[in-house]
N, C-alpha and C positions, 0 to 999 in steps of 0.2 A: 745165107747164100754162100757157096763158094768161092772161092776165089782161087785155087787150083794149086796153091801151094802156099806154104810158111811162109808169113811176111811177120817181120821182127820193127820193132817203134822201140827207139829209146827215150824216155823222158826226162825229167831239170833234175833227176836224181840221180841219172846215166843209168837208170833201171830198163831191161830189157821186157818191152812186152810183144809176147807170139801171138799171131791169127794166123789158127786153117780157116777159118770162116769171120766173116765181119761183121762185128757186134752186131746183135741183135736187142740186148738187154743192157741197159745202161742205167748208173747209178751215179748222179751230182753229188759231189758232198759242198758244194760253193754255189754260193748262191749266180757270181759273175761265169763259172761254166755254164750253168744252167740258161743264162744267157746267149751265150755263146752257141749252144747247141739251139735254140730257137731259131736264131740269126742264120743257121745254117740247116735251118729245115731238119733237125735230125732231132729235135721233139720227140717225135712218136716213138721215141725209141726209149726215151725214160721210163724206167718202172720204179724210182723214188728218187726223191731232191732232199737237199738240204734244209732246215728250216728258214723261215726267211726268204726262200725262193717261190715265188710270184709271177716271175716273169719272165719270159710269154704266159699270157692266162690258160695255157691249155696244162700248164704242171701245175696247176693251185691244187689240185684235187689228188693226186700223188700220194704215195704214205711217203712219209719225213723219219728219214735214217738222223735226228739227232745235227747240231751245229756243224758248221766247219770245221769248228774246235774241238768240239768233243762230239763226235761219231759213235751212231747205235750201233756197235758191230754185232749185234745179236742181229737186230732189223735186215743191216745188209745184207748180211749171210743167208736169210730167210727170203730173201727176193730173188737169188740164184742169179747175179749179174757175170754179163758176159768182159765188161770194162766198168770203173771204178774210177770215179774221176775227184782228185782231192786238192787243196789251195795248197803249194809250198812253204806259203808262211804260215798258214792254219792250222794244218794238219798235224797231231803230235806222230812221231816219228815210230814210237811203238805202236800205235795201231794200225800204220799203215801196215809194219815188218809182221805184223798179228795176221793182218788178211793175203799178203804176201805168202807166208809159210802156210796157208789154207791153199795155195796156187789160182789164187785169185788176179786176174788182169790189173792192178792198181795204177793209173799215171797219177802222178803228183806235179802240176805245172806250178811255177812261177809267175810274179804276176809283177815285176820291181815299176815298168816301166809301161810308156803306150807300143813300144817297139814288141815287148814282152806278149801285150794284146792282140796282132798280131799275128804273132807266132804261135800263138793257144789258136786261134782258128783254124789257120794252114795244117799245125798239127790236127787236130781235131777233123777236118774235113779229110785229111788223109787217110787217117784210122778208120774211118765210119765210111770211106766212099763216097764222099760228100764235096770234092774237091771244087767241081764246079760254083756248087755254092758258094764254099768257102772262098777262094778266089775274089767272088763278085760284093761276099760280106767285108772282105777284108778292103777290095780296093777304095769301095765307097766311102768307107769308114776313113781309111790314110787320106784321102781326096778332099774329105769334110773337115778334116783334124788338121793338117797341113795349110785349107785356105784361113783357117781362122788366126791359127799360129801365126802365119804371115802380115795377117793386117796389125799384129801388137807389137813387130818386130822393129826397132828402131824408136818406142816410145820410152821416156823415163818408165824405171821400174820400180814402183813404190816394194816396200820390205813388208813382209806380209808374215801373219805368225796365224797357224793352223789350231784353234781351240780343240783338243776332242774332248778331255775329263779335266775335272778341279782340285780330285783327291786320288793320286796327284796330278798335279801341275802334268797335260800330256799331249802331246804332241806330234807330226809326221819329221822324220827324218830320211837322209839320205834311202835309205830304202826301202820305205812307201811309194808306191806310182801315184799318190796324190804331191810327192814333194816336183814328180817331172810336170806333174799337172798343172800347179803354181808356176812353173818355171815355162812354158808352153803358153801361158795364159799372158805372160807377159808382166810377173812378178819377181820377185826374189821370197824363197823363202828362211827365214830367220833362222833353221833347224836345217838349212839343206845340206851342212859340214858335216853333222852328226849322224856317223857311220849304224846306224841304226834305223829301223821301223818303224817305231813309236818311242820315241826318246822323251826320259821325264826331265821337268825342268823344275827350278825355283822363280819364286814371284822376281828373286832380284835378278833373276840371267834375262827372263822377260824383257823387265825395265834395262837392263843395260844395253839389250838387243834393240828395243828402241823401235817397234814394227811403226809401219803408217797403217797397216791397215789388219782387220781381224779376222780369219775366216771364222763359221762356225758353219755344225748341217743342222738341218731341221727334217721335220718329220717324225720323227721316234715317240715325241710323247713321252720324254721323259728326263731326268737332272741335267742330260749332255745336251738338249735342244739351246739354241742361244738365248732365248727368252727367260732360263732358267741360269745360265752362263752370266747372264749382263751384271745383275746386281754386284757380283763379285766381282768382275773387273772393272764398275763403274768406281770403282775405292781407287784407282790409281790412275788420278788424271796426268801422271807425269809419263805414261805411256804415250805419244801422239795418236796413235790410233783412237786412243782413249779423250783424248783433249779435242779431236776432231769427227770424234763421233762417227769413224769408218769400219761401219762392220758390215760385214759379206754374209750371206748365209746364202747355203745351197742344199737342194735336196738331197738328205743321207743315202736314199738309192739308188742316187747316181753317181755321186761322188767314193764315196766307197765300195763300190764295186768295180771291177779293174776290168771290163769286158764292151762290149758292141755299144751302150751309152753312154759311154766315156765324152763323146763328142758334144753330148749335151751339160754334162761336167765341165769342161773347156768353154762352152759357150757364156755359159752362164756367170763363172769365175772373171774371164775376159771382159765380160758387158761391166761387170760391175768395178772391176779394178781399174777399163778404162771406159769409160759414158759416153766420151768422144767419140769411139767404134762402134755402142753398142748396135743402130742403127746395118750396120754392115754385117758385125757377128751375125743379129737373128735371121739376114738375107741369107748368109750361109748356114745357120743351124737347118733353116727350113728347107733346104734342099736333100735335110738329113734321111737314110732310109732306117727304118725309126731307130 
């Protein structure tokens, strides 16, 4: 479709991208874009996702350009995408500059925080023409996210420590949007100092950190699920977490992914760190639009 003259978007890389015409072909390399663009009705316009991307069920069927992390750049090339949508923290930086020097549309967002979340819509619905939606995906979202935060506000914060892997020892640090998610939820996270992403640790920073409580995700089916986690930290009862038997588990789809079900992330963290709420959380989860 037209749009009657150059319109320029800069993206979290300060990279310039031009439309004389408004995408029509759009390519996920993240699973929480691919989200994202569902939420904002702009689906039909993927012609391939990342792998791992699922959701909305109408992209399962999609061909799969390759990880967040490592991207088919033969596959993308081959689909002739009008925009190229990549994770900041995922994406390696040579292949974006790869499909870049092809003069391929590439944004690269961010995703540190829920504020981050967001901004990947409003962006997004501007680029695609989609603003409307966008707007009404974002408000709902802030409005669900917001009441929940509210009710843990003023409660003790138990110190909470993020499990993701055992070898090594690894963790969410300062920026991860799951360390603001912890801290929104009405926690402290153990790892929230550490100017990093995924910060490794030793069993003795653990112990000296001293968490009440453990998160882990579930769903994968595989060593990182808590159920495969436990044995190994059931060895150190001198953790309180450990001595009080506080472990959290949340589903990895929601939780790691930085997009539109963030709010069921928060919910779910919130119920379980504080029991006393949880009754109120799920009154506001369920107001959620999905």
């Amino acid at each position: 479709m037209k749009v009657g003259k150059t319109k320029t978007f800069i993206d979290d890389t300060s990279f310039s991208l031009y439309f004389d015409n408004l995408p029509e072909r759009i390519i996920s390399v993240s699973p929480s874009a691919t989200e994202i663009l569902g939420v904002i009705d702009a689906d039909s316009m993927l012609v391939g996702v990342s792998l791992y991307s699922y959701y909305p069920s109408s992209v399962k069927c999609l061909p799969k350009v390759g990880s967040y992390v490592k991207p088919n750049i033969e596959q993308i090339i081959s689909l002739n995408p009008d925009l190229v949508v990549m994770s900041y923290e995922g994406a390696p930086r040579s292949d974006v500059n790869h499909l870049r020097r092809l003069n391929l549309n590439v944004a690269v967002l961010r995703s540190e925080d829920f504020s981050d979340i967001l901004k990947n819509i409003s962006w997004l619905g501007d680029v695609l023409g989609h603003q409307k939606e966008a707007k009404e995906a974002a408000g709902n979202l802030e409005s669900r996210y917001k009441q929940i935060r509210s009710l843990v506000q003023g409660t003790p914060k138990p110190r909470a420590f993020y499990s993701i892997a055992l070898n090594p020892i690894t963790s969410v640090g300062a920026k991860s949007f799951i360390n603001s998610l912890i801290r929104d939820a009405g926690g402290i996270n153990i790892a929230g100092d550490i100017d990093q992403a995924y910060p490794r640790l030793t069993i003795e920073s653990v112990i000296a950190m001293s968490p009440d409580v453990m998160i882990f995700s579930s769903g994968m089916g595989n060593a990182l699920d808590m159920e495969n986690q436990l044995p190994f930290w059931k060895r150190w009862n001198n953790i309180p977490a450990v001595r009080d038997q506080r472990f959290i588990e949340v589903d990895h789809d929601i939780i790691n992914r930085p997009g539109p079900r963030v709010v069921q992330a928060l919910a779910s963290i919130a119920q379980q760190l504080h029991p006393e709420k949880a009754e109120e959380i799920q009154r506001k989860k369920k107001k959620e639009k999905p």
